[in-house]
N, C-alpha and C positions, 0 to 999 in steps of 0.2 A: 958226259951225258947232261942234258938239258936240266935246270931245276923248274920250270917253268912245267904249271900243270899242262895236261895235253886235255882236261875235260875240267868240267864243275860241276861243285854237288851242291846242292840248295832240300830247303824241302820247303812244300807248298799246301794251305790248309786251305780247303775246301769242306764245304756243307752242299750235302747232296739230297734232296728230298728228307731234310731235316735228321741227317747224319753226317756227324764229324768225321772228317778225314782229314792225316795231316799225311801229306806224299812225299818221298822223299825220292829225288830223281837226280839224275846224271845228264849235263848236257853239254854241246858244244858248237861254238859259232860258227860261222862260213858261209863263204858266197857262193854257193852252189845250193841245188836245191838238198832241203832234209830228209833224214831219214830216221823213222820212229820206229821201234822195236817193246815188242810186250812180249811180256815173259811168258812162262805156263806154269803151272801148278808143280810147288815146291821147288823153284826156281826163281832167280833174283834180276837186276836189275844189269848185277855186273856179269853178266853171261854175253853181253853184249862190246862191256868196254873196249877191247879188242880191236874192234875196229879204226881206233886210233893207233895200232900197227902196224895195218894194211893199206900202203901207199895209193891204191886203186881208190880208196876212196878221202883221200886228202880233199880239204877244202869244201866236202859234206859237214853242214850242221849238223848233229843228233841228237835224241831225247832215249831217253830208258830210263824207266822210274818202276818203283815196287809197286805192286797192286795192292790195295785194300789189304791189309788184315799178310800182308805177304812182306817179307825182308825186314826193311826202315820204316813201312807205312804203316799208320797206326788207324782203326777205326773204332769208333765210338760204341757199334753194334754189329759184331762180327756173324751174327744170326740171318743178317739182312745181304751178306754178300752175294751177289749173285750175276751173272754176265750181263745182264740189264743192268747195274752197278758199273761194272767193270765198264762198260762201252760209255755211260756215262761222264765217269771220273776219265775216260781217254779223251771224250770231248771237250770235256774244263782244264785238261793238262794242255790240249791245243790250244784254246784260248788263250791260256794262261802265257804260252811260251809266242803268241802270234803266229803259229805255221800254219797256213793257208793248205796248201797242196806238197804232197809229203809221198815219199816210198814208205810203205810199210811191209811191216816184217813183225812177225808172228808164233810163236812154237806153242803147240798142246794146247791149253785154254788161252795161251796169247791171240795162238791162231785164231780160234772161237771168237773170239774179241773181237779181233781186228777183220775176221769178216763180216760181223754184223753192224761194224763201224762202217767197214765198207760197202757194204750194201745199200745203209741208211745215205753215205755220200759220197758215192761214186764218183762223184767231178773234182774231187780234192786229193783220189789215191793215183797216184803216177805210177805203180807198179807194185804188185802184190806179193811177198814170197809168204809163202804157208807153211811153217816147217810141223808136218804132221801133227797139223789143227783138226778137231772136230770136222768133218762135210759127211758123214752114214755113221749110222748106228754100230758097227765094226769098230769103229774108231775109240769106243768108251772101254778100252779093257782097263785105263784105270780111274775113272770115274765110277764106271758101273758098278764098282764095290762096295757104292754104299746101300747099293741095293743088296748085289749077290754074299754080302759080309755085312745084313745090319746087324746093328748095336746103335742100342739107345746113347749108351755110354760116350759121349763126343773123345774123350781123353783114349779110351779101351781101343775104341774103335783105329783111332791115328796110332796110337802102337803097333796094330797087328796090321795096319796095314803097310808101316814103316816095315816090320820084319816080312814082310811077302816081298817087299821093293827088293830087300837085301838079298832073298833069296831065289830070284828070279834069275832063270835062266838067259839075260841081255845082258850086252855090253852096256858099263855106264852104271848099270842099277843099280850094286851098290852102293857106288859114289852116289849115286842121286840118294838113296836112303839114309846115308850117315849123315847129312845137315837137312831133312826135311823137317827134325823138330824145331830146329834152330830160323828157319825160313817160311812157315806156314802154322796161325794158331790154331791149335786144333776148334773151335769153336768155328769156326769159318769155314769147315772142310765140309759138311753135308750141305748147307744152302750152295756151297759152289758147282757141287758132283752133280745136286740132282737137278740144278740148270742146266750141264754142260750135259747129261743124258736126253734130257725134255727136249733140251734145243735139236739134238742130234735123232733123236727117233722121230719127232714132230714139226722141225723147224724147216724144213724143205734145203738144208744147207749145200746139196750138191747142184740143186737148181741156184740160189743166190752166188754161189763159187763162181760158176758156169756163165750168168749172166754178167757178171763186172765186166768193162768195157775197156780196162786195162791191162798191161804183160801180167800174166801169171804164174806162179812157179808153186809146183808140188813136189817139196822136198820129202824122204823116208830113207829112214836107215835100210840097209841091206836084209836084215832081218824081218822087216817087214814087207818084203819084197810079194808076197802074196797076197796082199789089198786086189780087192777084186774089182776095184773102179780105175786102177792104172792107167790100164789100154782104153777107157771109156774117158778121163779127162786127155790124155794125147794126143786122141784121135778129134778133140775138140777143141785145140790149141792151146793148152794148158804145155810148161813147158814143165818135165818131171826130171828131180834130181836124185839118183840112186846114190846114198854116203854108202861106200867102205867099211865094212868092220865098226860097224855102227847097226845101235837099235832105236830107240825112240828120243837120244840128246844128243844127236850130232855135235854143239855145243862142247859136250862132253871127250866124245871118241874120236872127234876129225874134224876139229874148229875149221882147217885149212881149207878142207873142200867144201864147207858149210860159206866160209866167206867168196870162195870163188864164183861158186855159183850165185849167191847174193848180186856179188858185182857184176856178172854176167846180164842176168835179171834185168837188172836197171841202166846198162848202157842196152837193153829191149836185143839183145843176143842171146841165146840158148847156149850154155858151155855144153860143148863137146868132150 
């Protein structure tokens, strides 16, 4: 076995509208074009590493870094986080790394992210995968909590909504619940919720989906298999990826068919 890393970790401090941030990201070189990957809510950086496994995408550069206030990355004023933030801090991490035009790739409020990244610059996204991002108001069942479970309480509130993860009826939940304290400060979770609800009830996000000028893909776990925009993105050329025994962290339940269709995606073929 190689000793030689297959990636690098660096972390990167940034001031964003007179807020510290120091990032901590994963990336790696190569002469092909890149591809950048943002997390989603209570989820890390290395959800992504992987794909230094999968030969399909040998000699891809990559980036995957933590979000604000999320994993490795540290912010100043976890109060102020919010997808306006978030698509920011993706812009100064471009900069910062020189990727010009890039595949991206997206899950839960990564997805949110990285489509109002791509919206704002559509000539720089070579290919979009969505993996059950925000685009309707349907989509916030776990955002929306912090309306339909307020608490003032920031700490009270991230507890009980840790035990509802756990005991949710999906593949994956409770993996996902048992390091959510460990991965997300609780101080950062209401500015983030009730962006990613605002954005989603008010944000027109099925029309900015829809408009991008490049391959798209709408991944969902099987269980979520009754989104009622399915047949309305397909029938629009959106390309839709139904995971297996999977709920809302592919990642999690079916890394394998989550990277297949990826690479599908971006060599602009729809896996069958």
């Amino acid at each position: 076995m190689s000793t030689q890393p297959a990636f690098s970790h660096t972390r990167v401090p940034l001031n964003i509208d007179g807020i510290s941030l120091d990032v901590a990201a994963l990336y790696r070189d190569g002469d092909k074009l890149p591809i950048v990957f943002l997390h989603g809510f209570g989820s890390t950086k290395e959800d992504y590493v992987d794909i230094v496994r999968y030969a399909a995408f040998n000699g891809h550069p990559f980036l995957a870094y933590d979000a604000p206030g999320c994993g490795e990355s540290t912010c100043s004023d976890l109060s102020r986080i919010d997808i306006a933030l978030l698509v920011k801090t993706a812009r100064a991490l471009l900069e910062h790394f020189a990727i010009q035009r890039f595949h991206l790739v997206g899950h839960s409020m990564g997805g949110l992210t990285s489509l109002m990244l791509a919206h704002q610059h559509p000539e720089r996204v070579l290919s979009f995968a969505n993996i059950e991002g925000n685009i309707d108001p349907q989509d916030c069942f776990l955002s929306r909590q912090i309306h339909d479970y307020a608490d003032e309480d920031a700490e009270h509130f991230f507890d009980d909504f840790i035990e509802r993860a756990r005991q949710a009826p999906a593949y994956a939940s409770a993996l996902y619940a048992a390091s959510l304290r460990h991965k997300v400060r609780a101080g950062a979770v209401r500015s983030i919720f009730e962006s990613m609800v605002a954005l989603s009830d008010h944000g027109e996000l099925m029309s900015k989906f829809l408009a991008l000028p490049c391959p798209r893909l709408y991944m969902y776990g099987e269980q979520n298999a009754s989104l009622t925009y399915l047949a309305s993105l397909q029938s629009q050329g959106v390309y839709l990826a139904q995971i297996q025994n999977c709920g809302h962290f592919p990642m999690y339940s079916n890394p394998s068919a989550m990277w297949e269709h990826i690479g599908h995606l971006q060599r602009r073929q729809p896996c069958e």
